[in-house]
C-alpha positions in Angstrom: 108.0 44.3 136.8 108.9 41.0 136.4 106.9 38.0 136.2 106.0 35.5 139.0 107.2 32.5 138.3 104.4 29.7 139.6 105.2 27.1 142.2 104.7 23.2 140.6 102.0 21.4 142.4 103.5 19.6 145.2 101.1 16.5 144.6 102.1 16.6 140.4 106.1 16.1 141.6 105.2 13.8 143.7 103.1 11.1 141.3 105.7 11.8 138.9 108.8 10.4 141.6 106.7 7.4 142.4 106.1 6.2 139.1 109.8 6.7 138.2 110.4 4.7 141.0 108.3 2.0 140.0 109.3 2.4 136.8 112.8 1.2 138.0 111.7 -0.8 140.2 110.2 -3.2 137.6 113.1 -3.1 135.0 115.2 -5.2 137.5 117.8 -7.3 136.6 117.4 -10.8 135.9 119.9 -12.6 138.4 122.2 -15.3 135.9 121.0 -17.7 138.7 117.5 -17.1 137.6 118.3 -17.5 134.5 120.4 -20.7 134.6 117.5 -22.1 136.6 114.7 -21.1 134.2 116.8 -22.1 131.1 117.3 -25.7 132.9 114.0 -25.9 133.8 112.8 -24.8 130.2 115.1 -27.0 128.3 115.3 -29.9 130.2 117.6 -31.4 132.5 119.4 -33.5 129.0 119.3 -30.5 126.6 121.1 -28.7 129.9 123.9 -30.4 129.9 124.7 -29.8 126.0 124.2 -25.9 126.7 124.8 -22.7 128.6 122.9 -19.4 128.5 125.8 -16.9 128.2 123.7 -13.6 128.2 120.8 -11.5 127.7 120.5 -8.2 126.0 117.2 -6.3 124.7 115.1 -9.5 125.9 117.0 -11.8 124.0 118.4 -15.0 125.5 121.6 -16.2 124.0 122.8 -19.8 124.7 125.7 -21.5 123.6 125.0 -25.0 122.1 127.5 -27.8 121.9 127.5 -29.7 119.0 124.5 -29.0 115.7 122.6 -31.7 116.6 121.3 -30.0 120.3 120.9 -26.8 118.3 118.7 -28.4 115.8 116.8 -30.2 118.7 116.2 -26.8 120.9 116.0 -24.3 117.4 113.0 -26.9 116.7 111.2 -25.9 120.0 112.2 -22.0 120.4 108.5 -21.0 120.9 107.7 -23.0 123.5 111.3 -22.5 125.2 110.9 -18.4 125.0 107.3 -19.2 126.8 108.3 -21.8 129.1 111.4 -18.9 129.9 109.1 -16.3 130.2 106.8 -18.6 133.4 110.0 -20.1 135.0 111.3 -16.0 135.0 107.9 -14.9 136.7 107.0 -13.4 133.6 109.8 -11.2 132.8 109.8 -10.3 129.0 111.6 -12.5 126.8 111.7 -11.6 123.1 113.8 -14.5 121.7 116.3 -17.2 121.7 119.8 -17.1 119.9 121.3 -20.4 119.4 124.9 -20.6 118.6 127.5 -23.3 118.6 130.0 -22.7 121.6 131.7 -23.6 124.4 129.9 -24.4 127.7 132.0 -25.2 130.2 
């Protein structure tokens, strides 16, 4: 004979989909407005204007500098940008800041 095969708990399934869900749910894109708000908000309406943040991948905010002396400036206060980030994004991870000489516009 052959073996009965036992039915999963419909309660068990169910748990699991929701947290999935959730899961998802709280892995949600940051909009670039957000960003761009958060970054100008951070950095300071002066600094802003001398830089664009051009994307973010595993946590890490890139932003394009214009000229060394802004990059020295804002490389000087990473810490407190990544925090001040990490409020003005409602507390969305952010791991770090890349500075980089590039174009803004």
């Amino acid at each position: 004979m052959a073996a009965k095969k036992e039915k999963p708990r419909d309660g068990l399934i169910e748990k699991i989909l929701k947290d999935v869900i959730k899961n998802l749910k709280s892995k949600k894109r940051v909009s670039e407005e957000d960003i761009l708000k958060a970054w100008k908000e951070a950095a300071g309406e002066k600094a802003a204007t001398h830089t664009k943040p051009v994307s973010i991948r595993r946590s890490v905010l890139t932003v394009n500098v214009d000229d060394s002396g802004w990059l020295y400036e804002l490389a000087i206060k990473k810490a407190e940008l990544v925090k001040k980030l990490e409020a003005g994004l409602g507390g969305k991870k952010i791991k770090g800041l890349r500075l980089r000489i590039g174009e803004i516009r």
